[in-house]
Phi, psi and omega in degrees: 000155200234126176259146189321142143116352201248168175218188190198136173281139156002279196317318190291288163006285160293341163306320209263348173249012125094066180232095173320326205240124163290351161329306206280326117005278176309315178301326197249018128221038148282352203248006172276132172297347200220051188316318176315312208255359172227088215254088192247033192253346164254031190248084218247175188278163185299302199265031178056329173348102173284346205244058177225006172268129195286321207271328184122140185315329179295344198262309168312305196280358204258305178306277179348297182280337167289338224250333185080034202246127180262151153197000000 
């Protein structure tokens, strides 16, 4: 669980499901259906890179800020 307000990178992510390639990660939430309730919009890149989000970066940054998420 990513708890409201906090985020986590691909990689911390994958450490914690014991998934070498954060990729893979990336791949399985692009692949979500339900962004509200599977909240993977609080899952970013080492480097904050907003534009791996499928739904769109306006989308992200618009969640972020209900969320109070500094980035």
């Amino acid at each position: 669980t990513i708890s409201y307000g906090n985020t986590i990178t691909y990689k911390e992510l994958g450490e914690k499901c014991n998934i070498e390639n954060p990729r893979v990660i990336g791949m399985a939430m692009k692949a979500n259906p339900l962004p509200l309730i599977f909240p993977c919009h609080r899952v970013m890149s080492k480097d904050k890179n907003k534009n791996f989000y499928s739904p769109g970066v306006f989308y992200k940054d618009f969640l972020h800020r209900l969320e109070n998420i500094k980035t």
